[in-house]
C-alpha positions in Angstrom: 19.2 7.1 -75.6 19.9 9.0 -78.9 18.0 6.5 -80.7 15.1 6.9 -78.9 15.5 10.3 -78.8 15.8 10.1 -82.9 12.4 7.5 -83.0 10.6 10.0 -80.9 11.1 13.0 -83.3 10.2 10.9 -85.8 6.9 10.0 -84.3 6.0 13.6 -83.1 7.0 14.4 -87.5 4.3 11.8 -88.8 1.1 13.3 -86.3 1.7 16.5 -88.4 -0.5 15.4 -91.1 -3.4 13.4 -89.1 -3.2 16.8 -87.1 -4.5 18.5 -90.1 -7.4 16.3 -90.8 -8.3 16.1 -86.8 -8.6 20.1 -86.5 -12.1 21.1 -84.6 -12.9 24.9 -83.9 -12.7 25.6 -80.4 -16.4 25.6 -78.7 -17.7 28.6 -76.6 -16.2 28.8 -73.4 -12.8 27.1 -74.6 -11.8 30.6 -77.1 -8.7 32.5 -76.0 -11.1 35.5 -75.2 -13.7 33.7 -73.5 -11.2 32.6 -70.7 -9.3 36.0 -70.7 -12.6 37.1 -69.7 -13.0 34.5 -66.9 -9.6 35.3 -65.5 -10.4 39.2 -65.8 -14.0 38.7 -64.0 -12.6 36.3 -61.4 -9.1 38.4 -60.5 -11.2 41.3 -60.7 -14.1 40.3 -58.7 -11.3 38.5 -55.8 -9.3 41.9 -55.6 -12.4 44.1 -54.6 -14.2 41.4 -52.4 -12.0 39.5 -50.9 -8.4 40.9 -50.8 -8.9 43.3 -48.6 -10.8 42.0 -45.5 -8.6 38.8 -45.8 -5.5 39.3 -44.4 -7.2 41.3 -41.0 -9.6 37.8 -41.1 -6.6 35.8 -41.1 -4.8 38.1 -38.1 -7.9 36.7 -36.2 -7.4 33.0 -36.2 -5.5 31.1 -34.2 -2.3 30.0 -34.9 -3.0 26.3 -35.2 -4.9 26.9 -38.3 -1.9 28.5 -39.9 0.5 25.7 -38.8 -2.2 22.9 -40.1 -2.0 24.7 -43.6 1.9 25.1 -43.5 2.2 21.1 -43.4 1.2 20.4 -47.0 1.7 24.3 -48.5 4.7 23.0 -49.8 3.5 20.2 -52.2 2.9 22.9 -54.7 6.7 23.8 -55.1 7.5 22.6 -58.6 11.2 21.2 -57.6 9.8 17.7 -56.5 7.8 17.4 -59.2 10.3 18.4 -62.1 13.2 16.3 -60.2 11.0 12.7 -60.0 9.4 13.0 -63.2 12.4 14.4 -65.3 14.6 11.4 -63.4 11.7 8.8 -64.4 11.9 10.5 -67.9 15.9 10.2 -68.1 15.4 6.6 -66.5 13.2 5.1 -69.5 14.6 6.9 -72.6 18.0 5.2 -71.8 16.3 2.0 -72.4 16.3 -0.1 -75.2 12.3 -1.1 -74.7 12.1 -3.1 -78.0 14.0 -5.8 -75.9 11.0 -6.1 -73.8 7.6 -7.7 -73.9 4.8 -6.0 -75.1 3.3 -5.2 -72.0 6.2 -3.9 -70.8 6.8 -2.1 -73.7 3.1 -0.5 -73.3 3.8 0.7 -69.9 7.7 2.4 -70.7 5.6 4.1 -73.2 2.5 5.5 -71.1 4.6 6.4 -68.3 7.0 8.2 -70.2 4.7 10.2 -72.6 2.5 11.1 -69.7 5.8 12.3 -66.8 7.2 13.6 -70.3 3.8 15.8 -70.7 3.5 16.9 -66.0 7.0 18.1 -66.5 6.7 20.3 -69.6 3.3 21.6 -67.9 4.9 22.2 -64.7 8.2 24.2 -65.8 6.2 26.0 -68.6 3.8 27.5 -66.3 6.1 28.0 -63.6 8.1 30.0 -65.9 5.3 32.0 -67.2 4.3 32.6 -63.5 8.1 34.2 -62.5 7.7 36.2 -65.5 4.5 37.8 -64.4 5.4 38.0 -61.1 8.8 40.1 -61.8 7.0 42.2 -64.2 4.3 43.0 -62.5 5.4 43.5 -58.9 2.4 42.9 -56.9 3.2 43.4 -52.5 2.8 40.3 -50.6 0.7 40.1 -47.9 3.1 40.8 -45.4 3.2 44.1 -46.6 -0.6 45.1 -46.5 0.1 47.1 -43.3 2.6 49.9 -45.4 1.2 49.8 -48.8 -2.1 47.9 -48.7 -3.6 45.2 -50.6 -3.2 46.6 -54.6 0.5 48.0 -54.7 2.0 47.1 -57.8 5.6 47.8 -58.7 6.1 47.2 -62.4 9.7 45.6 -62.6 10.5 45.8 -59.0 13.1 42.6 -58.9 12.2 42.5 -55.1 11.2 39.0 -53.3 8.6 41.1 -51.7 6.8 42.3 -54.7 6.3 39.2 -56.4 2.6 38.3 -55.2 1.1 37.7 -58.5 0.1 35.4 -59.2 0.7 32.5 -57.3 3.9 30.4 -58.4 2.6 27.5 -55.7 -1.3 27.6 -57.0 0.1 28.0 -60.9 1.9 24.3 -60.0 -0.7 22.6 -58.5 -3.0 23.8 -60.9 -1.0 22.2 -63.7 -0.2 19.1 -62.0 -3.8 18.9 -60.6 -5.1 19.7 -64.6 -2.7 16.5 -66.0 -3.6 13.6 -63.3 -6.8 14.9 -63.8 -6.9 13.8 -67.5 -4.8 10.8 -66.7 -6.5 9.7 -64.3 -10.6 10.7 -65.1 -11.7 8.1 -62.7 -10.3 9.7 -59.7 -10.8 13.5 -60.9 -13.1 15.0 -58.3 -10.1 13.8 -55.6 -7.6 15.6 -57.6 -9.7 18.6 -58.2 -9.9 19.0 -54.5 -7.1 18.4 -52.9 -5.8 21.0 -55.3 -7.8 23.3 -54.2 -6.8 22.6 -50.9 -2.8 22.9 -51.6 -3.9 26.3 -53.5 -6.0 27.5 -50.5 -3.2 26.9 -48.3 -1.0 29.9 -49.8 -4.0 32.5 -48.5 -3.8 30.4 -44.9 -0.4 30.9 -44.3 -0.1 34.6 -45.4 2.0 34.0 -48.7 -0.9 35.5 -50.7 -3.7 37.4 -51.6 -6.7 35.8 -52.9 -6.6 37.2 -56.7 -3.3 35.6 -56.8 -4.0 32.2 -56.3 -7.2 32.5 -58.7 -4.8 34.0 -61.3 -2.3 31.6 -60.8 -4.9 28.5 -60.5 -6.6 29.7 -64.1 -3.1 30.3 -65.7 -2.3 26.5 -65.0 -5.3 25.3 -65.9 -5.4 27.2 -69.1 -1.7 26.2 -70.1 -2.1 22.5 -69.1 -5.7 22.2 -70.7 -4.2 23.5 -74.4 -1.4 21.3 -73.9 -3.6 18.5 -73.5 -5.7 19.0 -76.5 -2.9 19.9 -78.9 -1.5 16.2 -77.4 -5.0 14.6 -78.1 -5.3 16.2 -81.7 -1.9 14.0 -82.7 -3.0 10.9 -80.1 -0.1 11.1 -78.0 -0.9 10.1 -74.5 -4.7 11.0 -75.2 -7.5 11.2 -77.9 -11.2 12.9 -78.6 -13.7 10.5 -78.3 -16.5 10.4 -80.4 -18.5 12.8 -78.3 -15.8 15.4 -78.1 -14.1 14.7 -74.9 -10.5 14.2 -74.4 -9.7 10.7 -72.8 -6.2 9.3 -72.3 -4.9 6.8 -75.0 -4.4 4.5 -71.7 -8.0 2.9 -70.3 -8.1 1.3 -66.8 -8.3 -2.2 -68.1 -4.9 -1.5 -70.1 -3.2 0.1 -67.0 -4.9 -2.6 -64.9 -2.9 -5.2 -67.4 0.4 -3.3 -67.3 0.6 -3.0 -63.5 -0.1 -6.7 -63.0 2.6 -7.3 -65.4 5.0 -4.8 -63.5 4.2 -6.6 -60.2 4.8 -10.5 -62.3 8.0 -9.5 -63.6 9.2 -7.4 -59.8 8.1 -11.2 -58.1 10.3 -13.3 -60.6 6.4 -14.5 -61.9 7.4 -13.8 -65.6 10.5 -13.1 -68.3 11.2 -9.6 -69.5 12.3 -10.1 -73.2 10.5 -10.4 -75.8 8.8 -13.4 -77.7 9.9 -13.1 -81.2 8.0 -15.9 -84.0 9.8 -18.5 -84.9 12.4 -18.4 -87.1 12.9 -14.9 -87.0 16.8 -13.2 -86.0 18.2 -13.4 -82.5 14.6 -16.6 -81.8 17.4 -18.3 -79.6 18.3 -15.5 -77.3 15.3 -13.7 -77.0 12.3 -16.3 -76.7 13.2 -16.6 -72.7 13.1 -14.1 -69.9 15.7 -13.0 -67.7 
């Protein structure tokens, strides 16, 4: 583990310079002022339209529609998240992946730079999104009846002023953001059923609308920058030709490192690596186990 730990720090060291010479300005609608004012047109606009009249709307339903919504609310808690991906993480960096065949070797590498890069999105934004929340002390919902929908408490440190934004919607926005990018064939899926998991915190009463937009464009914003600083040193993704950020990983790779996965789970194949002939350790290594 310490070695690969060592290897990795020396590969994040070398992209310094071809991060130098792969430097683009930042195009309209990607500044750090364009989207500040995005997220003060958006937050603004849900506060004075739609915060108010939503929680008496939401006294109106019925109950079932509340309990449908509380089934999958949940998803956007960051502790399931953080706990698989940071165990998969621990899992492959205590391997000694040279052993392996190349294909195998591919696939140690994609999934760990890419459950690596959801579980420094996730706890970075989630972290952000506790320290606005405490700072800013916004009511819940549940109080809209004694202090209405726009009480703020500036440093509060009370469970019942920490509406803003949304710590669920900030979590599926950044995981929502990654498998996005990691998976571009299936985005449109993954854009909406987070926005579904996000919705769910206004269903159930946990939230006003501002704060789930607020917390939706913070983990976009976060993941989105994380991305492209990864793409500008080609770890785990890369800008194309035309500008866009694609993952280093194309379906007919990850096509060719599953079935290898699935050959190698059967008994189908060998594990170990196939050194040429002749070279140190031929004997042992040229068969699988």
């Amino acid at each position: 583990m310490r070695g690969n730990v060592r290897r990795a720090m020396m590969l994040f060291a070398g992209r310094k310079d071809r991060t130098r010479h792969n430097v683009d300005p930042l195009p309209p609608g990607q500044r750090p002022q364009d989207i500040l004012a995005v997220l003060l047109l958006t937050v603004g606009i849900a506060v004075v339209v739609f915060d108010i009249p939503t929680y008496p709307w939401l006294r109106s339903l019925p109950n079932e529609y509340r309990r449908a919504f509380s089934t999958f609310t949940d998803f956007g808690k960051a502790d399931w998240i953080l706990v698989s991906t940071g165990v998969v993480c621990l899992f492959l960096l205590a391997l000694d992946a040279s052993r392996y065949a190349f294909r195998l070797r591919m696939t140690i590498g994609a999934v760990f730079t890419y459950c690596a890069f959801i579980f420094y999105s996730v706890a970075a934004t989630g972290l952000l999104a506790i320290a606005f929340k405490w700072t800013l002390g916004r009511a819940r919902p549940k109080l809209y009846e004694e202090v209405g929908p726009v009480r703020f408490d500036f440093f509060a440190f009370d469970g019942t002023y920490t509406s803003f934004p949304s710590g669920h919607s900030t979590t599926v926005a950044a995981l929502a953001t990654a498998l996005a990018f990691i998976f571009p064939s299936y985005r449109w899926l993954i854009i909406v059923a987070g926005f579904w998991t996000a919705f769910s915190r206004v269903m159930v009463g946990a939230h006003y609308p501002s704060d789930v937009v607020a917390g939706t464009l913070l983990g976009i914003t976060f993941t989105f920058f994380t991305i492209r600083a990864l793409a500008h040193r080609r770890i785990g993704f890369h800008i194309s030709s035309s500008g866009k950020i694609r993952p280093n990983m194309n379906s007919r790779s990850a096509r060719a490192c599953v079935r290898t996965v699935w050959q190698v789970l059967c008994g189908q194949r060998g594990t170990k690596r196939v050194l040429p002939e002749g070279s140190a350790g031929d004997k042992t290594e040229r068969t699988g186990a």
